[in-house]
PDB file of N, CA, C, O and CB in Angstrom:
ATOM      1  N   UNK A   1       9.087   4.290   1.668  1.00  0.00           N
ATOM      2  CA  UNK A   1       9.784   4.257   2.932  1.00  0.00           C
ATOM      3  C   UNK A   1       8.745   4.407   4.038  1.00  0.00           C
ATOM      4  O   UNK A   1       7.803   5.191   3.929  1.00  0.00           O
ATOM      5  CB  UNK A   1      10.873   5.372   3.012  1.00  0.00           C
ATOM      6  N   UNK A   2       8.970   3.528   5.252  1.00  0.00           N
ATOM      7  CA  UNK A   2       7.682   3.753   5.971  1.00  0.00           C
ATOM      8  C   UNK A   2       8.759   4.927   7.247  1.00  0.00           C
ATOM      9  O   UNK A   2       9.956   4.749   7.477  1.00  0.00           O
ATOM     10  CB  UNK A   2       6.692   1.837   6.711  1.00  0.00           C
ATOM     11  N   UNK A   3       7.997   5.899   7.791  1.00  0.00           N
ATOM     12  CA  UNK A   3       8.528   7.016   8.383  1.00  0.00           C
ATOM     13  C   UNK A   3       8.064   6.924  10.132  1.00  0.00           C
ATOM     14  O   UNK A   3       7.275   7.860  10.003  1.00  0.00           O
ATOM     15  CB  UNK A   3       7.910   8.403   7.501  1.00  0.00           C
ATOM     16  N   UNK A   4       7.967   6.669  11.167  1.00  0.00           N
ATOM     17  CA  UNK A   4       7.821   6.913  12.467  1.00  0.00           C
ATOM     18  C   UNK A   4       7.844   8.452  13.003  1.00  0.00           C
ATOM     19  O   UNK A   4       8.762   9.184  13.372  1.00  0.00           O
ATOM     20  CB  UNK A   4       8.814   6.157  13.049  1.00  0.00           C
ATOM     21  N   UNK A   5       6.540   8.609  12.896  1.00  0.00           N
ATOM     22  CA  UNK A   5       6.762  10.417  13.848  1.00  0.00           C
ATOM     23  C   UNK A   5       5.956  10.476  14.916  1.00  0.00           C
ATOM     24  O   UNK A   5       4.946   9.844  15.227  1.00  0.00           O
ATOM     25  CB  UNK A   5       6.231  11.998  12.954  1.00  0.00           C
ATOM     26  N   UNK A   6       6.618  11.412  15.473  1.00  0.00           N
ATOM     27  CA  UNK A   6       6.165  11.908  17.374  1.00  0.00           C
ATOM     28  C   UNK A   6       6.668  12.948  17.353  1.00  0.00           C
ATOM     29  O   UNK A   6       7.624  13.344  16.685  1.00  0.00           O
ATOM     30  CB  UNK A   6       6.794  11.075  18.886  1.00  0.00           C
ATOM     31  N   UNK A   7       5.758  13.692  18.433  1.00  0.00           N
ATOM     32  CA  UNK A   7       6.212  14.931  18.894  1.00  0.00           C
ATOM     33  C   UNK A   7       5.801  14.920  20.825  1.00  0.00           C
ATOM     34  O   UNK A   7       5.627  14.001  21.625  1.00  0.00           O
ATOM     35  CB  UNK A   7       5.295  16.262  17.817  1.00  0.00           C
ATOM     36  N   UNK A   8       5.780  16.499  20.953  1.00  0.00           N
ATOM     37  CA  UNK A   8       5.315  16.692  22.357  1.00  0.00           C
ATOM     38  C   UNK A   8       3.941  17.325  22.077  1.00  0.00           C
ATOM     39  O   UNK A   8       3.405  17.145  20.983  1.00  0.00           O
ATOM     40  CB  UNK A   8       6.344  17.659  23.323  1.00  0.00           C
ATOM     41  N   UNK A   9       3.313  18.118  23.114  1.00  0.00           N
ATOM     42  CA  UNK A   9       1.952  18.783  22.999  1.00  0.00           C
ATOM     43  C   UNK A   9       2.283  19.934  21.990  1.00  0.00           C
ATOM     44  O   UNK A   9       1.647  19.918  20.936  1.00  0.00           O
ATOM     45  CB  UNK A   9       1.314  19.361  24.520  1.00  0.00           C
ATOM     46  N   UNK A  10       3.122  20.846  22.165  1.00  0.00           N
ATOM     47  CA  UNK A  10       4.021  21.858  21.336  1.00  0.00           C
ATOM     48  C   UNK A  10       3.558  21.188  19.628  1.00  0.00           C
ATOM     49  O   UNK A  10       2.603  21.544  18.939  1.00  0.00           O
ATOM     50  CB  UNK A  10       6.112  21.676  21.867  1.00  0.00           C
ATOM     51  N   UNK A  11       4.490  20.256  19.346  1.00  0.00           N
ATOM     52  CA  UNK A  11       4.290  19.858  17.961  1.00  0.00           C
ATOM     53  C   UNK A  11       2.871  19.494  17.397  1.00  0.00           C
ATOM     54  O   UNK A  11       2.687  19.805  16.220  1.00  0.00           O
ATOM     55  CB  UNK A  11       5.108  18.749  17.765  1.00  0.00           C
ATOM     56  N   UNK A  12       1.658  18.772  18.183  1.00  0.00           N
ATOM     57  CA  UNK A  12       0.925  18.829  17.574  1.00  0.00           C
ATOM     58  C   UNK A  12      -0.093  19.405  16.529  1.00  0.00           C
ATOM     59  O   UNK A  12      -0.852  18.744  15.820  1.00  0.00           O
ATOM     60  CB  UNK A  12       0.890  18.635  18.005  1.00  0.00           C
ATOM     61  N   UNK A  13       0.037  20.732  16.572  1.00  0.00           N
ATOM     62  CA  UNK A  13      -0.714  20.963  15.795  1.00  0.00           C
ATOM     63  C   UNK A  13       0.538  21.561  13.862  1.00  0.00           C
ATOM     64  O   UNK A  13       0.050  22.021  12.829  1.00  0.00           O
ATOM     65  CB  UNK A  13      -1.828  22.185  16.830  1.00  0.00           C
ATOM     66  N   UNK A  14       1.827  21.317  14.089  1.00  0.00           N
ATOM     67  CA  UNK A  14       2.286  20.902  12.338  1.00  0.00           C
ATOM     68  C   UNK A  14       2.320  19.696  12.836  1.00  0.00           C
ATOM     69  O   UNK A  14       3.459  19.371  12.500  1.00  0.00           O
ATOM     70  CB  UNK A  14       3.880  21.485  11.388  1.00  0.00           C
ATOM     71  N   UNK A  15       1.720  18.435  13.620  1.00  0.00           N
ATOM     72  CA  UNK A  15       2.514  17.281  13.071  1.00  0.00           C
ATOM     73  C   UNK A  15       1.748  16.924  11.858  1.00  0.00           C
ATOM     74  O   UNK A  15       2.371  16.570  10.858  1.00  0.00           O
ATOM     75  CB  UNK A  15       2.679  16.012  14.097  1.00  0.00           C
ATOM     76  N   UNK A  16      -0.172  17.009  11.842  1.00  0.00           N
ATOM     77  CA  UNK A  16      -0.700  16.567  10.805  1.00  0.00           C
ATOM     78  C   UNK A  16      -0.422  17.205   9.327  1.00  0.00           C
ATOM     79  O   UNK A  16      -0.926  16.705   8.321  1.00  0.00           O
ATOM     80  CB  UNK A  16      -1.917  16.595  11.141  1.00  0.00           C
ATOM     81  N   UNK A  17       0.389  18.303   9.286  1.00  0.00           N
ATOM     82  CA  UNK A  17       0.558  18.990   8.033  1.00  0.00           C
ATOM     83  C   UNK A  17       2.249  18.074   7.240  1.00  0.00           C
ATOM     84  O   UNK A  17       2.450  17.762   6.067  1.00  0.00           O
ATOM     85  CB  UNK A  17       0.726  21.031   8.517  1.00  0.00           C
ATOM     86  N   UNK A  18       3.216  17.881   8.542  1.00  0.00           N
ATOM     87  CA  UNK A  18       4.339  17.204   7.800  1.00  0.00           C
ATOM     88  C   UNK A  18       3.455  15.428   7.489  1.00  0.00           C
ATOM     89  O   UNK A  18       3.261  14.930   6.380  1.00  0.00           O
ATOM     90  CB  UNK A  18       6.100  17.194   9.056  1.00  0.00           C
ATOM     91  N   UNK A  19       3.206  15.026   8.380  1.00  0.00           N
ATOM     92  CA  UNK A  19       2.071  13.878   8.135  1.00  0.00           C
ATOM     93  C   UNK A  19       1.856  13.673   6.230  1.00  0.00           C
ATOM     94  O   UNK A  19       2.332  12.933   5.368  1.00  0.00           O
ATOM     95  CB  UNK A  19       0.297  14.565   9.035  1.00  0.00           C
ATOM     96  N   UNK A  20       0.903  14.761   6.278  1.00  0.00           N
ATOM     97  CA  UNK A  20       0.151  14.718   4.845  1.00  0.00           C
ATOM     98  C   UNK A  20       1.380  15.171   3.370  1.00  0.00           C
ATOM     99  O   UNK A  20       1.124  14.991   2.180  1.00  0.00           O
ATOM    100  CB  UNK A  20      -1.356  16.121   4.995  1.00  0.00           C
ATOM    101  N   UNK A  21       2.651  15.758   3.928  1.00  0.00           N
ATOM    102  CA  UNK A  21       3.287  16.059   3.086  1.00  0.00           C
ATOM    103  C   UNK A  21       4.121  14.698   2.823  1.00  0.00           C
ATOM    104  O   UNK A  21       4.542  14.395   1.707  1.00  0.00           O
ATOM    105  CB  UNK A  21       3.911  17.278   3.399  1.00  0.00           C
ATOM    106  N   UNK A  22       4.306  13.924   3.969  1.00  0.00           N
ATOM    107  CA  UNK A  22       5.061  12.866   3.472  1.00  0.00           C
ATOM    108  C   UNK A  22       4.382  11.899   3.092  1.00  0.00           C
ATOM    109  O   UNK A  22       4.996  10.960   2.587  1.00  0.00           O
ATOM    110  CB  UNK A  22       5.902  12.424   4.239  1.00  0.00           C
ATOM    111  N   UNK A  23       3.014  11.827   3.203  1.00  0.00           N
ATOM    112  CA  UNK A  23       2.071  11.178   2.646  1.00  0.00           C
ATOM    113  C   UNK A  23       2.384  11.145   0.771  1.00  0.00           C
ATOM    114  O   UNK A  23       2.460  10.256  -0.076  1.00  0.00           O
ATOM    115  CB  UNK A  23       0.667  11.960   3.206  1.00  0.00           C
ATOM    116  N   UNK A  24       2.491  12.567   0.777  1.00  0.00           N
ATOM    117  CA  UNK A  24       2.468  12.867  -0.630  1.00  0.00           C
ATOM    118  C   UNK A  24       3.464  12.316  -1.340  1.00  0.00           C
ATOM    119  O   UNK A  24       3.175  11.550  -2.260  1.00  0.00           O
ATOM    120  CB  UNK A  24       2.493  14.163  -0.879  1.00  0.00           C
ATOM    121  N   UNK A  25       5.166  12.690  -0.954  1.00  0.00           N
ATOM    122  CA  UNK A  25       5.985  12.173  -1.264  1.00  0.00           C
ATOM    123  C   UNK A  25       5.589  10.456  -1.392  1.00  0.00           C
ATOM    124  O   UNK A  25       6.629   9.867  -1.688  1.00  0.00           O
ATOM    125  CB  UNK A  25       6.936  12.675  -0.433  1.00  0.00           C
ATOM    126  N   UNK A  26       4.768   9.774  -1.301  1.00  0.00           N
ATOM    127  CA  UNK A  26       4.786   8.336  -1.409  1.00  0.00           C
ATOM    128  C   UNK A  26       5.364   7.473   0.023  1.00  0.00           C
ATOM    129  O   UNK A  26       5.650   6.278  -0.042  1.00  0.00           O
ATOM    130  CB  UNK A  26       5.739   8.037  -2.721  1.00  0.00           C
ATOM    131  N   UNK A  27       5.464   8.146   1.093  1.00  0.00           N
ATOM    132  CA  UNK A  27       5.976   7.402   2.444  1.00  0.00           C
ATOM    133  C   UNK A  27       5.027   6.969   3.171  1.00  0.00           C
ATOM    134  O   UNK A  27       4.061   7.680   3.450  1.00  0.00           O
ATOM    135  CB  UNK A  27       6.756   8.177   3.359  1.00  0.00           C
ATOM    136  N   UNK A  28       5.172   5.626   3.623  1.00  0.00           N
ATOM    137  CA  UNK A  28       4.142   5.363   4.886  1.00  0.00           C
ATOM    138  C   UNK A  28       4.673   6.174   6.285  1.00  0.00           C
ATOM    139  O   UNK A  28       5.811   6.497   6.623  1.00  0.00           O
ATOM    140  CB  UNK A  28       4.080   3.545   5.253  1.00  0.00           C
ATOM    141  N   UNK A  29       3.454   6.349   6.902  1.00  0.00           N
ATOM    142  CA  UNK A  29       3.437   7.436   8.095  1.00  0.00           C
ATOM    143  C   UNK A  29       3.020   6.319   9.146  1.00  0.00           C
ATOM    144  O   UNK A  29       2.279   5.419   8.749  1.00  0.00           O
ATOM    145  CB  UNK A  29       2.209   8.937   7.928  1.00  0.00           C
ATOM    146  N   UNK A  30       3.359   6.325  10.176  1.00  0.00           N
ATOM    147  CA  UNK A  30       3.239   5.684  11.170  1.00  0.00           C
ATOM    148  C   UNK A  30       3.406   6.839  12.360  1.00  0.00           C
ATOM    149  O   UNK A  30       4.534   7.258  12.617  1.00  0.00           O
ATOM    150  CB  UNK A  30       4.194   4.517  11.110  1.00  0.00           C
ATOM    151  N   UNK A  31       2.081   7.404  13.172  1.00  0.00           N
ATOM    152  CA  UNK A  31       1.956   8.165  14.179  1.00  0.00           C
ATOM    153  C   UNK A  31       2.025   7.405  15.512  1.00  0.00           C
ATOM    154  O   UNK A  31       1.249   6.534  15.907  1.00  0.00           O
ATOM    155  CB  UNK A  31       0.812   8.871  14.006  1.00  0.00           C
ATOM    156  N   UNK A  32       3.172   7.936  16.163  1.00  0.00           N
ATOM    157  CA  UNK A  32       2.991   7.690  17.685  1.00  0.00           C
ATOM    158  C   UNK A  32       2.328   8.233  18.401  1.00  0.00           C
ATOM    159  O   UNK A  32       1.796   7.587  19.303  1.00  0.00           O
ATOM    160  CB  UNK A  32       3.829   7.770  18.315  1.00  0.00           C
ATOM    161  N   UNK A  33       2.133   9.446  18.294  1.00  0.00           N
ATOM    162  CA  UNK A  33       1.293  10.697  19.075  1.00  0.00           C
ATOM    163  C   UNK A  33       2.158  11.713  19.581  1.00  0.00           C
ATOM    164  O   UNK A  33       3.303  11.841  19.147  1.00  0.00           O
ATOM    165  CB  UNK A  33       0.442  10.217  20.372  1.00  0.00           C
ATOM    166  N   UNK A  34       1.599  12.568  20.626  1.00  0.00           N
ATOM    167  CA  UNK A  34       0.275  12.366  21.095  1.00  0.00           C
ATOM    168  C   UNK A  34      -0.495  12.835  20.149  1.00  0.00           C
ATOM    169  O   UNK A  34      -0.220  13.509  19.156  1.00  0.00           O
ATOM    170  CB  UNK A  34      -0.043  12.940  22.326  1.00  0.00           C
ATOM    171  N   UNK A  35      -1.886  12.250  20.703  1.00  0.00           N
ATOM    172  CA  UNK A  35      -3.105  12.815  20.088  1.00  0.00           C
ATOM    173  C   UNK A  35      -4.016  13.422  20.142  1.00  0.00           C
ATOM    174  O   UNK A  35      -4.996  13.404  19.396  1.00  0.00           O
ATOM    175  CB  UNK A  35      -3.539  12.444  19.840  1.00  0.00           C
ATOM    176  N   UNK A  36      -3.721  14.294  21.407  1.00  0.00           N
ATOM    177  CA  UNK A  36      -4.567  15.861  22.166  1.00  0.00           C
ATOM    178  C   UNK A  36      -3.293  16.535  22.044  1.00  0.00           C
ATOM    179  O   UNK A  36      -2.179  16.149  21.687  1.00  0.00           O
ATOM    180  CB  UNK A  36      -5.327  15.883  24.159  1.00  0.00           C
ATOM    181  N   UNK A  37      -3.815  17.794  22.487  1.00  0.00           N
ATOM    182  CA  UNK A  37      -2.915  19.167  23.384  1.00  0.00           C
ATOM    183  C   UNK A  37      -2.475  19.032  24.822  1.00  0.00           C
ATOM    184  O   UNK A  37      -1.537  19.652  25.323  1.00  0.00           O
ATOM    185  CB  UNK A  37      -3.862  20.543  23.540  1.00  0.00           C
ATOM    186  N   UNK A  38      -3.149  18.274  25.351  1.00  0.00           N
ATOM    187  CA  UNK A  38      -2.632  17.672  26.184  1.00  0.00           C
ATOM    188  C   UNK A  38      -1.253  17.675  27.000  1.00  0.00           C
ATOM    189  O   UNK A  38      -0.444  16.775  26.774  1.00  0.00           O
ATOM    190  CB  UNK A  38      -2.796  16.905  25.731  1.00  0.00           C
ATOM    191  N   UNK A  39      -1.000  18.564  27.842  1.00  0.00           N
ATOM    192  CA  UNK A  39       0.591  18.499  28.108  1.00  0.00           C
ATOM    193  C   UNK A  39       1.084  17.534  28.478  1.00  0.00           C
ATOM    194  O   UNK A  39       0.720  16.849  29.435  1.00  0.00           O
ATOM    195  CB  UNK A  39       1.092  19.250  28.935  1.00  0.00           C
ATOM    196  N   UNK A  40       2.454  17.255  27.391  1.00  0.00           N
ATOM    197  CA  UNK A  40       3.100  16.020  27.471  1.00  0.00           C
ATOM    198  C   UNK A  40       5.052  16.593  27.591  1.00  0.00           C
ATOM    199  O   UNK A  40       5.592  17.699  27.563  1.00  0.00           O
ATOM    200  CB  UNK A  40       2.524  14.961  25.832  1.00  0.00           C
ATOM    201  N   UNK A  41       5.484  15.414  27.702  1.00  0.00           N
ATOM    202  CA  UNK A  41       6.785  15.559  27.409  1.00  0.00           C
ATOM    203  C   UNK A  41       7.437  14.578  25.882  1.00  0.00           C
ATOM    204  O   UNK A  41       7.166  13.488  25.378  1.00  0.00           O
ATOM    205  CB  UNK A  41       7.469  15.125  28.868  1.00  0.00           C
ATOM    206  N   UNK A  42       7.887  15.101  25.741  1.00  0.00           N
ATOM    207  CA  UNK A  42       8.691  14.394  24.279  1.00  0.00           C
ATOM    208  C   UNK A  42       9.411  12.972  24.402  1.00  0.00           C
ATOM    209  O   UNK A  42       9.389  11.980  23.673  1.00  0.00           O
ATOM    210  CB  UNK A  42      10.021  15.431  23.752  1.00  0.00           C
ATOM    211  N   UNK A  43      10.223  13.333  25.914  1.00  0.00           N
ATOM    212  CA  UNK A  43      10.696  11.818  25.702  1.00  0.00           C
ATOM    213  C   UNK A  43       9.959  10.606  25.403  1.00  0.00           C
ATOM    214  O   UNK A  43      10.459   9.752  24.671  1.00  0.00           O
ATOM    215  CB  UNK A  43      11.249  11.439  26.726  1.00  0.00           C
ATOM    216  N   UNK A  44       8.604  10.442  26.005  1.00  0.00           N
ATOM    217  CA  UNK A  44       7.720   9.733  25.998  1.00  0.00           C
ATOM    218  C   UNK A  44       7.516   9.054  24.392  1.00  0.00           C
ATOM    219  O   UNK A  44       7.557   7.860  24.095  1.00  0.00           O
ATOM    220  CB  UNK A  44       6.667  10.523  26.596  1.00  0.00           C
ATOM    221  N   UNK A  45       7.313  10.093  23.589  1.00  0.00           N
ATOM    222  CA  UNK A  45       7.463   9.791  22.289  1.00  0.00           C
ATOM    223  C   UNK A  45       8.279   9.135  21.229  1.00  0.00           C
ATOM    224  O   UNK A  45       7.949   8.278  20.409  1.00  0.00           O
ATOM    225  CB  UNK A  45       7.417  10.499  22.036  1.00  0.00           C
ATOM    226  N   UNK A  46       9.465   9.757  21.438  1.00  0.00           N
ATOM    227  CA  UNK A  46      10.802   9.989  20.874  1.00  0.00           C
ATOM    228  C   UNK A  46      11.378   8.067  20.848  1.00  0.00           C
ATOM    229  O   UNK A  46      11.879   7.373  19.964  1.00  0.00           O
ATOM    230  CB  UNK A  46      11.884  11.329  22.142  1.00  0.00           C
ATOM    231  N   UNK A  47      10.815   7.684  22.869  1.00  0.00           N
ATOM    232  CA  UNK A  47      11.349   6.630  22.816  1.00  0.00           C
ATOM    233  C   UNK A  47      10.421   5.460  21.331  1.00  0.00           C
ATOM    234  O   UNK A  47      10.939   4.957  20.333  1.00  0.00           O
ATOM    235  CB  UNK A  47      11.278   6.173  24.524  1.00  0.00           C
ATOM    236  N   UNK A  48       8.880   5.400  21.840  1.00  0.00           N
ATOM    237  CA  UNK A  48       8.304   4.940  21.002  1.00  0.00           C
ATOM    238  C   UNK A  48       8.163   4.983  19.464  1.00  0.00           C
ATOM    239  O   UNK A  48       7.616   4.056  18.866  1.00  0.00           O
ATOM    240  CB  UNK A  48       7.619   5.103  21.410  1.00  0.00           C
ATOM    241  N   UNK A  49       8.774   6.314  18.680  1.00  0.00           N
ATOM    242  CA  UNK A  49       9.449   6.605  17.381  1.00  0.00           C
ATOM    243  C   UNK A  49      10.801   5.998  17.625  1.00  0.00           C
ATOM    244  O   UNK A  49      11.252   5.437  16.626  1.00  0.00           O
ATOM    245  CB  UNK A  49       9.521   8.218  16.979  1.00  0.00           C
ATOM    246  N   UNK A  50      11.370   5.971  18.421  1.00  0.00           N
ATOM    247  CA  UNK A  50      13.201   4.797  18.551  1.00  0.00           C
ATOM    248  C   UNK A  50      12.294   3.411  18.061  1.00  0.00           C
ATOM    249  O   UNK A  50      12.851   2.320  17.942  1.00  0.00           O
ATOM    250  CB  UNK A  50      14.292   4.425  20.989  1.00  0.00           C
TER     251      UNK A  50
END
């Protein structure tokens, strides 16, 4: 199953840990970001994971 994830600045640092777990399960991962700490807002994301 290929999977679409995003978060906000908040989520970044579990996104790479659910990342590697669904890696495991056998899923393709497809990251939107972000990709700093960077303060962000979620919608930004959320739309691009839609």
């Amino acid at each position: 199953m290929k999977i679409a994830i995003g978060s906000d600045h908040v989520g970044i640092e579990l996104k790479p840990t659910i990342i590697d777990y669904l890696k495991e399960l056998g899923h393709e991962v497809e990251d939107f970001g972000p990709y700093s700490s960077e303060r962000t807002d979620y919608p930004i994301y959320g739309k691009k994971v839609a």
